[in-house]
ZAMARNU-751712 format. One record per residue (C-alpha): residue number from 0; residue in one letter; z, y, x. Coordinates in steps of 0.1 Angstrom, whole numbers, plus 5000, padded with zeros to 4 digits. Example, Ala and Ser with C-alpha at 12.3 -4.5 7.8 and 13.67 -1.06 7.14 Angstrom:
BEGIN
  nr rest   pz   py   px
   0    A 5078 4955 5123
   1    S 5071 4989 5137
END
This chain:
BEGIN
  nr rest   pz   py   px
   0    X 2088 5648 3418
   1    X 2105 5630 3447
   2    X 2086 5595 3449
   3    X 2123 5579 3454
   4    X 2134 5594 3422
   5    X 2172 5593 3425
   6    X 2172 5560 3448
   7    X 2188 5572 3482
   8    X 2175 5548 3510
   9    X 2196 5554 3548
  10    X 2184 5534 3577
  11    X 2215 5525 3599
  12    X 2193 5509 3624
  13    X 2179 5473 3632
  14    X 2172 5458 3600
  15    X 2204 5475 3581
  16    X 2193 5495 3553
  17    X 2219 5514 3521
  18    X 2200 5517 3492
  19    X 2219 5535 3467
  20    X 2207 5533 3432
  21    X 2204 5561 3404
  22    X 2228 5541 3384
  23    X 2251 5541 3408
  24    X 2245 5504 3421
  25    X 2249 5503 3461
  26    X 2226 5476 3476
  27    X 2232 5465 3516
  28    X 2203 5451 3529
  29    X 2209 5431 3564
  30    X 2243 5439 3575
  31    X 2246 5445 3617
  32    X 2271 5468 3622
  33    X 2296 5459 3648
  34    X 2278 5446 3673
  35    X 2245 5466 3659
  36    X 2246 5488 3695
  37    X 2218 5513 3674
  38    X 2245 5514 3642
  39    X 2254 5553 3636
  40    X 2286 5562 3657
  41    X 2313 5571 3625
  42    X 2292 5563 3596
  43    X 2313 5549 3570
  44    X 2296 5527 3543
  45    X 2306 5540 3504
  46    X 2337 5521 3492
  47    X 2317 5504 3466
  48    X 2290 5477 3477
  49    X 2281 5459 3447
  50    X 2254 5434 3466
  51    X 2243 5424 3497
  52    X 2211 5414 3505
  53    X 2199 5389 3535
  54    X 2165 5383 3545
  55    X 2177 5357 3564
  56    X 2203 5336 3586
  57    X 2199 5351 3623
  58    X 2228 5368 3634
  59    X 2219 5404 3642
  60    X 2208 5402 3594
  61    X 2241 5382 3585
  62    X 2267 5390 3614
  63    X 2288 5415 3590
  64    X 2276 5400 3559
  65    X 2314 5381 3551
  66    X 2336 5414 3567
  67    X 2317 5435 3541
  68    X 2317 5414 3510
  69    X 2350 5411 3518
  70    X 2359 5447 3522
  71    X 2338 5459 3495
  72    X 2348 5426 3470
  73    X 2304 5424 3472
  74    X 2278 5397 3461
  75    X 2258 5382 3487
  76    X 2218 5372 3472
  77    X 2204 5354 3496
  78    X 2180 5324 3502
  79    X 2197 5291 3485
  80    X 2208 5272 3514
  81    X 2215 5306 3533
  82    X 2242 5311 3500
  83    X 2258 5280 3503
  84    X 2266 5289 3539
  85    X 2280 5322 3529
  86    X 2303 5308 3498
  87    X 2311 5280 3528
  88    X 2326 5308 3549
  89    X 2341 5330 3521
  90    X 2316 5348 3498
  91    X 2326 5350 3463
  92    X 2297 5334 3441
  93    X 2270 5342 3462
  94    X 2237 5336 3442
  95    X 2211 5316 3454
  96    X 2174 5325 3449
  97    X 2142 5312 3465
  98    X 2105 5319 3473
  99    X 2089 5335 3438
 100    X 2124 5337 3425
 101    X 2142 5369 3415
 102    X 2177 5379 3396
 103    X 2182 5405 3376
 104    X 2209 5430 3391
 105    X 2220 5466 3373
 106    X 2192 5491 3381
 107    X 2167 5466 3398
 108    X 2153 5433 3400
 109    X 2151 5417 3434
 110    X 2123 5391 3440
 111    X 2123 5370 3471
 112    X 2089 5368 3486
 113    X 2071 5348 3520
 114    X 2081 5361 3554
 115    X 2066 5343 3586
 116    X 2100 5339 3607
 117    X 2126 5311 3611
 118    X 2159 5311 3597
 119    X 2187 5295 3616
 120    X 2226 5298 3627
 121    X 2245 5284 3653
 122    X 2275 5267 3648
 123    X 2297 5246 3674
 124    X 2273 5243 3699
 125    X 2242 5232 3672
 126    X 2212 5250 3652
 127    X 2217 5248 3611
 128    X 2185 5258 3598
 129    X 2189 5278 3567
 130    X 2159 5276 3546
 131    X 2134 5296 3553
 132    X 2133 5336 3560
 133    X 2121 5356 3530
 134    X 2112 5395 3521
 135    X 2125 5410 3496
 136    X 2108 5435 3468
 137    X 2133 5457 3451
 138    X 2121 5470 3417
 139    X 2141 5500 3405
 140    X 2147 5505 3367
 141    X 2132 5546 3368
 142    X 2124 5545 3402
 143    X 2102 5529 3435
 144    X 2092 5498 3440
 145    X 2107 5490 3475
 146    X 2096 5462 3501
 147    X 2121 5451 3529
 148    X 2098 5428 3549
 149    X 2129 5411 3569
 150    X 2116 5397 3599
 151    X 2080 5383 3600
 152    X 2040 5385 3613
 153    X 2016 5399 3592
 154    X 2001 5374 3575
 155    X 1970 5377 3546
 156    X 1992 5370 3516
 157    X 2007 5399 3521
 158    X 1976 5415 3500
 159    X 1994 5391 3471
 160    X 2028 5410 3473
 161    X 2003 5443 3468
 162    X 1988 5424 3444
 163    X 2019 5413 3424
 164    X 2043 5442 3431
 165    X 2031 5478 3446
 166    X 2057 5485 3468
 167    X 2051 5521 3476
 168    X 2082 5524 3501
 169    X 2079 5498 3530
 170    X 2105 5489 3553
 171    X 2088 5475 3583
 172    X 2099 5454 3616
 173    X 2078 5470 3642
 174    X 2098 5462 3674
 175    X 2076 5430 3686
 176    X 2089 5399 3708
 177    X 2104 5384 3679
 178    X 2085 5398 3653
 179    X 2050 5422 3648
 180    X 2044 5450 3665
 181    X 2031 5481 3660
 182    X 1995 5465 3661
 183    X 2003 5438 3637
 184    X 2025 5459 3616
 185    X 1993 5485 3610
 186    X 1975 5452 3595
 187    X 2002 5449 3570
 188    X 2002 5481 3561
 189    X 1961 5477 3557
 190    X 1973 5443 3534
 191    X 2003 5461 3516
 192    X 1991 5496 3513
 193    X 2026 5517 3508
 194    X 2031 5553 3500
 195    X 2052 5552 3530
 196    X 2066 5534 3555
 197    X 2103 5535 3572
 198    X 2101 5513 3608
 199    X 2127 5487 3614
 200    X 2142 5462 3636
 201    X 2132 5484 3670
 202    X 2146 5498 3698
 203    X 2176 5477 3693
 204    X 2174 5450 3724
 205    X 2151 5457 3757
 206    X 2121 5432 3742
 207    X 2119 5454 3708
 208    X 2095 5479 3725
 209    X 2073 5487 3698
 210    X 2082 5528 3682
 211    X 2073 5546 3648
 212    X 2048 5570 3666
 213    X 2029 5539 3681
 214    X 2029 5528 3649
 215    X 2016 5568 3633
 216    X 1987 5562 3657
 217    X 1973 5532 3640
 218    X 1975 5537 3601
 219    X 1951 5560 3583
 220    X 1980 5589 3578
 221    X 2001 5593 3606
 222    X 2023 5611 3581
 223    X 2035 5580 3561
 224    X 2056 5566 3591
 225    X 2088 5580 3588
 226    X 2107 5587 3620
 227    X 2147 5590 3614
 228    X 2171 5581 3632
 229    X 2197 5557 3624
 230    X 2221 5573 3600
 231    X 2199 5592 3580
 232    X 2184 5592 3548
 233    X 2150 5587 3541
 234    X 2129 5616 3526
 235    X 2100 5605 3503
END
């Protein structure tokens, strides 16, 4: 049996990821997508986006987060203070979680957990720090437990989100500059240990240099590293 088990998980490059639920729940995880220059030329997003998820406040996670709620009448979950931006600029009832903290949506509980990354946005000329940035572990009613590390180092605890949760799919930032690297990001694989592994946030600006099959070259199966492009679904 498929290890996704009905969940359908597309990667539409940087840190923008559909995951579509077996009970027909559609999650949006980081939305770039018009200025995203790695977004899939003509993909269209379902008509129905129940929630969208942010990691945290930097623009190229949140730029289309208030065009798509709007268009798709969605729920933003994000960190607290990140929320109270979002309602600030139009989101309807966004909800508010923190560190630890999870809410209970249809099909799957989604627990914020540590990331090693700032959080900011900028607005009239000044920085409004926005919290703190987060991962997020998606537990699917029937299905995978899924790990979107937003951006971050690898740092120990992650052993503790092993520990606590088993995420068997992990979504990844791999690109460097801003965030680990291929080098760092086989650590937290060592720390996490997935069933497999989908690489994000590269290959999107000039500094994100870091690949998938740098990555393959590090881990102890090569063959856990999925390399799609953006625009396709993953196969698990």
């Amino acid at each position: 049996m498929s290890l996704l088990k009905g969940t359908r998980v597309t990667w539409l490059g940087h840190a923008t990821v559909l995951v579509q639920l077996p009970n027909g729940t559609n999650l949006l995880i980081d939305p770039f997508i018009e200025h995203n220059p790695k977004y899939p030329k003509g993909f269209e997003l379902p008509e129905k986006i129940d929630y969208i998820l942010l990691t945290h406040a930097h623009m190229d996670h949140i730029a289309d987060a208030i065009p798509v709620a709007k268009k798709h009448n969605s729920t933003i979950v994000a960190m607290v203070e990140l929320a109270g931006y979002m309602g600030s600029k139009g989101a309807k009832s966004p909800i508010g979680i923190n560190l630890g903290g999870a809410v209970k949506l249809p099909g799957v509980e989604v627990t914020m957990v540590e990331a090693k990354h700032s959080s900011s946005v900028e607005e009239g000329g000044q920085i409004l720090y926005m919290g703190v940035a987060a991962g997020l572990i998606l537990a699917i009613e029937g299905g995978p437990v899924l790990y979107h590390s937003g951006d971050t180092s690898a740092f120990r605890d992650m052993e503790m989100i092993r520990e606590l949760y088993a995420p068997e799919i992990a979504m990844l930032c791999i690109g460097g500059h801003y965030t680990m690297g291929p080098r760092e990001a086989a650590q937290a694989v060592r720390y996490l240990q997935p069933k497999v592994i989908l690489p994000i946030h590269w290959g999107t600006f000039p500094p994100l240099t870091g690949t998938p099959r740098e990555l393959a070259k590090l881990v102890k199966d090569p063959g856990m590293v999925a390399l799609i492009s953006p625009g396709e679904e993953l196969s698990a």
